[in-house]
Backbone and ligand atoms as CSV (ligand in chain L), in Angstrom:
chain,resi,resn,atom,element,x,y,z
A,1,UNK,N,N,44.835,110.364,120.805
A,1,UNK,CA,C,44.053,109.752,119.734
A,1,UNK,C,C,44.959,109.275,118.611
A,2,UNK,N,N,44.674,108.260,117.772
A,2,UNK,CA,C,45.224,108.185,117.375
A,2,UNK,C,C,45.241,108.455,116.049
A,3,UNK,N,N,46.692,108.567,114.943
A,3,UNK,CA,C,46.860,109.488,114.352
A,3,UNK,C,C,47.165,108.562,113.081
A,4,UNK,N,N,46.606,108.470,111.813
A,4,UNK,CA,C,47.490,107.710,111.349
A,4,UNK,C,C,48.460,107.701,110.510
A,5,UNK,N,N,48.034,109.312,109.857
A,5,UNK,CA,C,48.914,109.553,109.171
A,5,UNK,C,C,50.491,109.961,109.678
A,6,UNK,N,N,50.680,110.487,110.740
A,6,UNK,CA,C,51.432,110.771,111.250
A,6,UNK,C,C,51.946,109.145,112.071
A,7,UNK,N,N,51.200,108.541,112.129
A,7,UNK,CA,C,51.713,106.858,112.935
A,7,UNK,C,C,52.531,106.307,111.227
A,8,UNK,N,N,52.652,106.900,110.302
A,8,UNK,CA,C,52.559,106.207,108.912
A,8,UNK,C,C,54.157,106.771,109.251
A,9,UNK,N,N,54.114,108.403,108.989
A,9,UNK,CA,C,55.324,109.088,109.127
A,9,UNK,C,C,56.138,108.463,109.841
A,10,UNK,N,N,55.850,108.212,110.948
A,10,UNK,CA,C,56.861,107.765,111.920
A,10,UNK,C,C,57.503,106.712,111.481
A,11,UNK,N,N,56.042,105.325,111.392
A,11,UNK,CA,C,56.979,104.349,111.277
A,11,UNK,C,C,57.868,103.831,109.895
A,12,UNK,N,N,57.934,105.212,109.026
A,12,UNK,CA,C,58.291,104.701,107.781
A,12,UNK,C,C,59.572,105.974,107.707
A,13,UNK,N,N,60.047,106.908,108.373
A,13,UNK,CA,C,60.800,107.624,108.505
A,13,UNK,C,C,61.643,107.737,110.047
A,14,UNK,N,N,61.404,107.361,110.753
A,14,UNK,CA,C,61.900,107.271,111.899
A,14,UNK,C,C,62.453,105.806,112.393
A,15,UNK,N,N,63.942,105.978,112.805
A,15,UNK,CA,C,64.942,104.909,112.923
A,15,UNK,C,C,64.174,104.147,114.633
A,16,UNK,N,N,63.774,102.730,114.553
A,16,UNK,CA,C,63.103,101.726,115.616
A,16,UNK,C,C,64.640,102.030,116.431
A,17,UNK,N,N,65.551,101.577,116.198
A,17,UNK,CA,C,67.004,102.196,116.949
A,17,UNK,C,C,66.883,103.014,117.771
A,18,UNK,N,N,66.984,103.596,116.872
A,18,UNK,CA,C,67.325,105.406,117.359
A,18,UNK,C,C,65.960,105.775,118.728
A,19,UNK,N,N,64.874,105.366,118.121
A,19,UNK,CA,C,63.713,106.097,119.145
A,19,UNK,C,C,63.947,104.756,120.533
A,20,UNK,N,N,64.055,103.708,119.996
A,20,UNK,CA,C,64.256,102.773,121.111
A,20,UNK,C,C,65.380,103.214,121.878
A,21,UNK,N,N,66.813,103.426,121.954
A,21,UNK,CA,C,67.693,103.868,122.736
A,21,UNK,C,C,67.531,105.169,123.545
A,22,UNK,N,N,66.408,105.995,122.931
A,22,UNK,CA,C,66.597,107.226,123.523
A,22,UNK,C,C,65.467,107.153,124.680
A,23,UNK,N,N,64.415,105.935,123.895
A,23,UNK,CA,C,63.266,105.992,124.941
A,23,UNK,C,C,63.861,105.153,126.210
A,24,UNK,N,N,64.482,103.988,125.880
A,24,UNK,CA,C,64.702,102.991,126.991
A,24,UNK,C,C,66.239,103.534,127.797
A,25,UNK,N,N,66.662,104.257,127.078
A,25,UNK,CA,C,68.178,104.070,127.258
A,25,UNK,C,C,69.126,103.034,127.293
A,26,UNK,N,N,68.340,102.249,126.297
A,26,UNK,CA,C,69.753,100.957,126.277
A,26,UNK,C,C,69.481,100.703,124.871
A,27,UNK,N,N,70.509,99.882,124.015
A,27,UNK,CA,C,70.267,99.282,123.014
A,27,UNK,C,C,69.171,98.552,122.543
A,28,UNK,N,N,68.343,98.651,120.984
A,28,UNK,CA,C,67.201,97.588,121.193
A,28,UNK,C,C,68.146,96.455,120.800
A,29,UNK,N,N,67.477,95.075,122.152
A,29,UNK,CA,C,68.224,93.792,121.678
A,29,UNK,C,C,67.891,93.045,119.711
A,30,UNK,N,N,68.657,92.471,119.209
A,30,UNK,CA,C,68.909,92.058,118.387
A,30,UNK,C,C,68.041,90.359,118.511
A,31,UNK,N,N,67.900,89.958,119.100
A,31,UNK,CA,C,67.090,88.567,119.548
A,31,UNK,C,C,65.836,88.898,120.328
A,32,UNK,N,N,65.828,88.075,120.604
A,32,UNK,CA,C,64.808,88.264,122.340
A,32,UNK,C,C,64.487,89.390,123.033
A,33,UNK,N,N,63.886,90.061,122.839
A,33,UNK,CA,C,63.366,91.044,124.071
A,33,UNK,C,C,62.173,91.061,124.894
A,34,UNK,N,N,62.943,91.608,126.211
A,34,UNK,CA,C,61.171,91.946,126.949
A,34,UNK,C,C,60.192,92.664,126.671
A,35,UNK,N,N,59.104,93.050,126.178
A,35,UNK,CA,C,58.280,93.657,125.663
A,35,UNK,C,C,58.222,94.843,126.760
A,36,UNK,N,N,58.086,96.376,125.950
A,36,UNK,CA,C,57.828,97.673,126.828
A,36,UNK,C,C,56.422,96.866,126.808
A,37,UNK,N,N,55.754,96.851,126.424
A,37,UNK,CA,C,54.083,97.034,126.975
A,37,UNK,C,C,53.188,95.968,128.200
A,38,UNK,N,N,53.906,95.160,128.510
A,38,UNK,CA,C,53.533,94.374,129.384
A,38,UNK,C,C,54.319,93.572,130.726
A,39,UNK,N,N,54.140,93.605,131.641
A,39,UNK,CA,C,55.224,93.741,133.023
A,39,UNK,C,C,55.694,92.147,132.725
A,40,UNK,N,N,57.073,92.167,132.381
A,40,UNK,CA,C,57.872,90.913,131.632
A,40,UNK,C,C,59.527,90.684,132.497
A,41,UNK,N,N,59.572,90.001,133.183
A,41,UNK,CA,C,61.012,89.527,133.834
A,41,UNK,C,C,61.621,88.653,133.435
A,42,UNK,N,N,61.084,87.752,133.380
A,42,UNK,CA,C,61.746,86.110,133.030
A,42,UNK,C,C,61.872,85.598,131.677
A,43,UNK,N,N,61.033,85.954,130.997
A,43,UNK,CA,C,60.697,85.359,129.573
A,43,UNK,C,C,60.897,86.558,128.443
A,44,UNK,N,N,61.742,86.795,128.127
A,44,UNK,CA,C,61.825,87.904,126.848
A,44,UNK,C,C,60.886,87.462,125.783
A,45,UNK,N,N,59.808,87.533,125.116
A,45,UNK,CA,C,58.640,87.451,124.486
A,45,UNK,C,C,58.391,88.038,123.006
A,46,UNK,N,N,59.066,89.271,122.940
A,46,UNK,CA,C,59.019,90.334,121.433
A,46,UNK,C,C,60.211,89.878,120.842
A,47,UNK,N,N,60.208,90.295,119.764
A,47,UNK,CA,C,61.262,90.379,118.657
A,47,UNK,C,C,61.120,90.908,117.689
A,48,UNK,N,N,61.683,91.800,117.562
A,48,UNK,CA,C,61.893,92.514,116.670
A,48,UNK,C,C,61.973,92.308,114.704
A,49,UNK,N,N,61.448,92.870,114.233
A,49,UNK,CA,C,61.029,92.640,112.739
A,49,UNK,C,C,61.068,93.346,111.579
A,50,UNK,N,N,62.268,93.887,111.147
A,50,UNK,CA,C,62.150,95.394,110.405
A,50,UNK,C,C,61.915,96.399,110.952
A,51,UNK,N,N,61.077,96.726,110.837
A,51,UNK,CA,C,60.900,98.411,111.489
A,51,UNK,C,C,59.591,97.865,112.762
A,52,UNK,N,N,59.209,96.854,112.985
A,52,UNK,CA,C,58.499,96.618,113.917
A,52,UNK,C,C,59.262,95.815,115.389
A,53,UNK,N,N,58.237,95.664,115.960
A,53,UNK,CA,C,58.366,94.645,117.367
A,53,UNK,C,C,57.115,93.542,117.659
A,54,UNK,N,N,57.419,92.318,117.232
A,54,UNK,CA,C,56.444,91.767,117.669
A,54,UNK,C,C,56.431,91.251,118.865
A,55,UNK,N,N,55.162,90.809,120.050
A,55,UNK,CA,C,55.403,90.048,121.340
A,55,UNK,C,C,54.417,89.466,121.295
A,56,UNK,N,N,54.822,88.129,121.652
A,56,UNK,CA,C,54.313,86.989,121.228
A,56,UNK,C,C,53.539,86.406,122.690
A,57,UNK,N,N,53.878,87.197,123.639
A,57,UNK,CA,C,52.933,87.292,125.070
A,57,UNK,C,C,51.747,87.910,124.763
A,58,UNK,N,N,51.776,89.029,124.580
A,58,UNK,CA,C,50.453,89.896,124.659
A,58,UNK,C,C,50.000,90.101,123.389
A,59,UNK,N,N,50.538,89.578,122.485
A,59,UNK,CA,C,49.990,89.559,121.005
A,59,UNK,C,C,50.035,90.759,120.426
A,60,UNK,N,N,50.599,91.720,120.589
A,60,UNK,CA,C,51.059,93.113,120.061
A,60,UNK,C,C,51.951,93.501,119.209
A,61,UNK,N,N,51.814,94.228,118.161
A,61,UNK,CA,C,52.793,94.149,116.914
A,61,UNK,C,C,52.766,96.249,117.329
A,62,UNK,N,N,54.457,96.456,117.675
A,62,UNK,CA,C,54.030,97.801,117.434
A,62,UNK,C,C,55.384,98.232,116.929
A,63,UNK,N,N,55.290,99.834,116.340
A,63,UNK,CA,C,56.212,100.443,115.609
A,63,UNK,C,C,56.772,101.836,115.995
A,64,UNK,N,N,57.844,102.395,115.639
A,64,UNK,CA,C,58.270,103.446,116.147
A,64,UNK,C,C,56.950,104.817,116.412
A,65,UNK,N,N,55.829,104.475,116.063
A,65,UNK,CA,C,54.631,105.604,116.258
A,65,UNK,C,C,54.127,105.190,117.791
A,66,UNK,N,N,54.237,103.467,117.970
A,66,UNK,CA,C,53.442,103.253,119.331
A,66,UNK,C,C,53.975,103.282,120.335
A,67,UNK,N,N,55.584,103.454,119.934
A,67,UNK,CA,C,56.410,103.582,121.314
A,67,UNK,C,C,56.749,104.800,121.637
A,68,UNK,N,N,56.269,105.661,120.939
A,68,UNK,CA,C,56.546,107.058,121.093
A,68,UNK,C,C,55.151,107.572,122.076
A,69,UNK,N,N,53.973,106.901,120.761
A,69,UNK,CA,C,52.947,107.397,121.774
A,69,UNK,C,C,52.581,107.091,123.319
A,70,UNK,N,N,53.542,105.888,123.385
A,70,UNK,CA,C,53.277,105.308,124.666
A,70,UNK,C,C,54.141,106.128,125.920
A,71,UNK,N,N,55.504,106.155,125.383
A,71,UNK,CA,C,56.781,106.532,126.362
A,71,UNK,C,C,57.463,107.661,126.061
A,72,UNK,N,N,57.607,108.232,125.136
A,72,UNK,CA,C,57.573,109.548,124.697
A,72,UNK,C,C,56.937,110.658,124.123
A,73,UNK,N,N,55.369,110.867,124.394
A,73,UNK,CA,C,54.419,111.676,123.834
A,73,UNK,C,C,55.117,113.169,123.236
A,74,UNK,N,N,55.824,113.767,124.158
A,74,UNK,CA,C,56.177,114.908,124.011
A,74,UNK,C,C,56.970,115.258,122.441
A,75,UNK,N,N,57.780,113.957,122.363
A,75,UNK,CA,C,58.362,113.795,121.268
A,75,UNK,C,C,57.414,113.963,119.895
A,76,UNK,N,N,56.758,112.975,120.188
A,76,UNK,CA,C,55.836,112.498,118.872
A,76,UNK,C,C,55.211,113.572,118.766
A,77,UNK,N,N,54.191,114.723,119.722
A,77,UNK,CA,C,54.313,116.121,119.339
A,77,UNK,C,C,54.934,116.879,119.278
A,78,UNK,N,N,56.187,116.913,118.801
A,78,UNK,CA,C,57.287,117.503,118.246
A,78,UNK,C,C,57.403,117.664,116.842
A,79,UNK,N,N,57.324,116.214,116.802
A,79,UNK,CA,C,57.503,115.621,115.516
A,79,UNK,C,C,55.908,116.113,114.490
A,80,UNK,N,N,54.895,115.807,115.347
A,80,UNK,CA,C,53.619,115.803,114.753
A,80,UNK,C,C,53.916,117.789,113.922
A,81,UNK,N,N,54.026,118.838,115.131
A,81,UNK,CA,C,54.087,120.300,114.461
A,81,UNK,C,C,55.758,120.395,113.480
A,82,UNK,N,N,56.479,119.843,113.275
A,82,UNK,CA,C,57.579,120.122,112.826
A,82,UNK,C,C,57.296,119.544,111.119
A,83,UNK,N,N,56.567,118.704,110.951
A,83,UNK,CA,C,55.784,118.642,109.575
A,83,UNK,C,C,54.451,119.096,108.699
A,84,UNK,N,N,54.048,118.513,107.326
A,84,UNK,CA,C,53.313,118.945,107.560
A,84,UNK,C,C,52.070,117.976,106.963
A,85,UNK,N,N,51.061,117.248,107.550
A,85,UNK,CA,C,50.503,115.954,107.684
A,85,UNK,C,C,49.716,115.886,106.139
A,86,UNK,N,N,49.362,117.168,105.697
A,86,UNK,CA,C,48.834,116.778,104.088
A,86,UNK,C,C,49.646,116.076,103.772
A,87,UNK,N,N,50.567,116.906,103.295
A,87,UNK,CA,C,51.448,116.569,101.915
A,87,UNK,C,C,51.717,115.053,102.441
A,88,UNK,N,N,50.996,113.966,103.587
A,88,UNK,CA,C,51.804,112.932,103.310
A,88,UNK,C,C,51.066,112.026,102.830
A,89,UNK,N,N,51.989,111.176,101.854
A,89,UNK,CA,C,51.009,110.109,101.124
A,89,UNK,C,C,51.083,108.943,101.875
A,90,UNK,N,N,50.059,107.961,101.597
A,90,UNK,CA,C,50.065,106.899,102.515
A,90,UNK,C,C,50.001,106.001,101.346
A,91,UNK,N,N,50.848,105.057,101.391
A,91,UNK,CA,C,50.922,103.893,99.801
A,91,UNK,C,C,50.198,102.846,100.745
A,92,UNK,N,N,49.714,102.203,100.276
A,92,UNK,CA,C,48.929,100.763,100.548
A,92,UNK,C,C,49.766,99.399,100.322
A,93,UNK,N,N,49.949,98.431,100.892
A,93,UNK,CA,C,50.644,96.923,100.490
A,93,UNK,C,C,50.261,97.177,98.837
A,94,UNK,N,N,48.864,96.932,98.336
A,94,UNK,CA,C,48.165,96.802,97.139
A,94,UNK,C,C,49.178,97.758,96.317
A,95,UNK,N,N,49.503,98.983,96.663
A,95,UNK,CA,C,49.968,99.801,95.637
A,95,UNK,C,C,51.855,99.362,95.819
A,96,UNK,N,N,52.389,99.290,96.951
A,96,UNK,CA,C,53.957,98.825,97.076
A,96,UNK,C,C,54.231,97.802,95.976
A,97,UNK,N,N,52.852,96.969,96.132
A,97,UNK,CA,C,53.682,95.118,95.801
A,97,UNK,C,C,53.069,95.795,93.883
A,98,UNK,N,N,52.867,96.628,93.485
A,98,UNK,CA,C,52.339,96.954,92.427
A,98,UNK,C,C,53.832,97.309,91.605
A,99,UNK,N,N,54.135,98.262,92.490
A,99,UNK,CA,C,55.899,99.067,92.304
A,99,UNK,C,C,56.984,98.092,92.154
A,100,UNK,N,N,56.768,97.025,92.752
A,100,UNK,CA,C,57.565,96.044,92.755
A,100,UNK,C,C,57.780,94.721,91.535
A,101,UNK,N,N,56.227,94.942,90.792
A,101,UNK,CA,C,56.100,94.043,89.881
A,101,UNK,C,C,57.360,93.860,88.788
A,102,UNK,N,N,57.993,94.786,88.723
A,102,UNK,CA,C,58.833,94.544,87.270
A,102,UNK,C,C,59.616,93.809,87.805
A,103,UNK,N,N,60.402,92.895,88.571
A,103,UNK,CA,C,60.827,91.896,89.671
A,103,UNK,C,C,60.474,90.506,88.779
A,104,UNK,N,N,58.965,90.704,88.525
A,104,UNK,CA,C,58.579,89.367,87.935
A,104,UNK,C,C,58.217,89.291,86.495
A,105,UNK,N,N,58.963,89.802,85.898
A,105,UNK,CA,C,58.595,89.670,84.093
A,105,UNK,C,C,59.087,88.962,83.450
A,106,UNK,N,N,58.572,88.508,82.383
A,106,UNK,CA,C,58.146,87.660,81.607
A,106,UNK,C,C,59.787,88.075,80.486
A,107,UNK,N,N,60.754,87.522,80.442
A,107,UNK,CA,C,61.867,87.767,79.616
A,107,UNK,C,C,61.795,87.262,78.176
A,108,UNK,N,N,61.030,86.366,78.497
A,108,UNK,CA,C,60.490,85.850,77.091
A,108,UNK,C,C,59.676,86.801,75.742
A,109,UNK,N,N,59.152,87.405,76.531
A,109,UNK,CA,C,58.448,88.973,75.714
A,109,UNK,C,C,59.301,89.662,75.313
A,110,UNK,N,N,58.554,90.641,74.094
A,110,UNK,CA,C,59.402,91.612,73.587
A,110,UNK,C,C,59.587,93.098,74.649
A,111,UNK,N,N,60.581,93.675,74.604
A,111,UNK,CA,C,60.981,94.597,75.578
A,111,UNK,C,C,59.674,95.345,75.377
A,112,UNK,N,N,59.223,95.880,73.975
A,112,UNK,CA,C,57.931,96.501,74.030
A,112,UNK,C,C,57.199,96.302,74.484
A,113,UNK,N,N,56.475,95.006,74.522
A,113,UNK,CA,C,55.176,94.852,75.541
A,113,UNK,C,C,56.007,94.801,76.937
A,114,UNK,N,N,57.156,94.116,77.769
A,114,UNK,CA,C,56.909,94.359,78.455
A,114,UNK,C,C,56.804,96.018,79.946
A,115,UNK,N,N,57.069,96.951,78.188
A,115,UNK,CA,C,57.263,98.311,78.859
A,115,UNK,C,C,55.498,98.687,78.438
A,116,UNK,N,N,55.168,98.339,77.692
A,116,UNK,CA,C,53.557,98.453,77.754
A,116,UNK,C,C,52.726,98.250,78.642
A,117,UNK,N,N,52.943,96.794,79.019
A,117,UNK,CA,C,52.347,96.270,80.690
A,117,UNK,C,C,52.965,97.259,81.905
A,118,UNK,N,N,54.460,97.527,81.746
A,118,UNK,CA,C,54.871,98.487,82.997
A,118,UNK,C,C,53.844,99.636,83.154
A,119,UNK,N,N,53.784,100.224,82.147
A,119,UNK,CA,C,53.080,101.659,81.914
A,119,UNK,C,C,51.545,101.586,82.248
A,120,UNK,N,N,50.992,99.997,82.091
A,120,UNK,CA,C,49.641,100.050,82.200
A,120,UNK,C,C,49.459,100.028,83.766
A,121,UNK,N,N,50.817,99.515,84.712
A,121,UNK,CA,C,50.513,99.018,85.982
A,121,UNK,C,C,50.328,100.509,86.885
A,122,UNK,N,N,51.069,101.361,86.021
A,122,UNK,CA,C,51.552,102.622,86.455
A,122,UNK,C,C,49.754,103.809,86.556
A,123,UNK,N,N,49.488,103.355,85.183
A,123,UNK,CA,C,48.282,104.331,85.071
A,123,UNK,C,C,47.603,103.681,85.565
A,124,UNK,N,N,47.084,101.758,86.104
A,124,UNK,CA,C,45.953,101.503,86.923
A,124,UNK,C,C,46.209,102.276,88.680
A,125,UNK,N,N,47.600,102.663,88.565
A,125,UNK,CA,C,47.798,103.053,90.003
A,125,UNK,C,C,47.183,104.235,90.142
A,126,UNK,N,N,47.422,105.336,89.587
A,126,UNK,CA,C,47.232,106.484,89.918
A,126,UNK,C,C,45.336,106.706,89.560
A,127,UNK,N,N,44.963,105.278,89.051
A,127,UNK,CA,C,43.356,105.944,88.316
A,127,UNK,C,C,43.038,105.769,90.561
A,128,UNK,N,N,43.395,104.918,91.386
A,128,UNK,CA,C,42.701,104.193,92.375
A,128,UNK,C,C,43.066,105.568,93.245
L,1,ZN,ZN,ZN,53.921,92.197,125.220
């Protein structure tokens, strides 16, 4: 079943590398690859994307949680009892691209307001 907090863990703490070499035993390619999830010879189809894999055959976007659950289960319950799934927080795009705002400020303002606006972005976060 699936899990998501623990699919969160994975794919945001666990190296796509690392679980790919140990699952496939070969390097993950850097370009082109054949997709694990669909029987692929001729046409390498996925590619890889940050911490993801996209394949552009079967339309599947997956991450170090789905290749575990797929080809290494045993692992991923390893991993699942060796933590511990409260304590984990799950941030949202909405709340990341929030963290990220001071990136785009206004230099023209006085340093005060724009540490006023920081502080306000901070407390609309934690009210949600
Ligand atoms: Zn595929």
């Amino acid at each position: 079943m699936f899990n998501r907090k623990l699919a969160y863990y994975c794919n945001n703490n666990l190296s796509l590398e690392e679980e790919y070499e140990d699952i496939f035993d070969k390097r993950l390619p850097e370009g082109k690859m054949f997709c694990p999830f669909h029987d692929n010879t001729n046409t390498p189809a996925a590619k890889r994307y940050g911490n993801f894999i996209k394949c552009f055959s079967c339309g599947k976007t997956y991450g170090v949680y789905d290749l575990l659950y797929e080809f290494n289960p045993g692992r991923l319950a390893q991993i699942e009892m060796s933590i511990n799934l409260d304590k984990i927080e799950m941030h949202t795009r909405k709340q990341k691209a929030k963290r990220f705002k001071v990136h785009g400020i206004d230099r023209s303002r006085s340093m005060l307001a724009i540490l006023l606006d920081l502080r306000r972005s901070f407390e609309d976060e934690t009210e949600e």
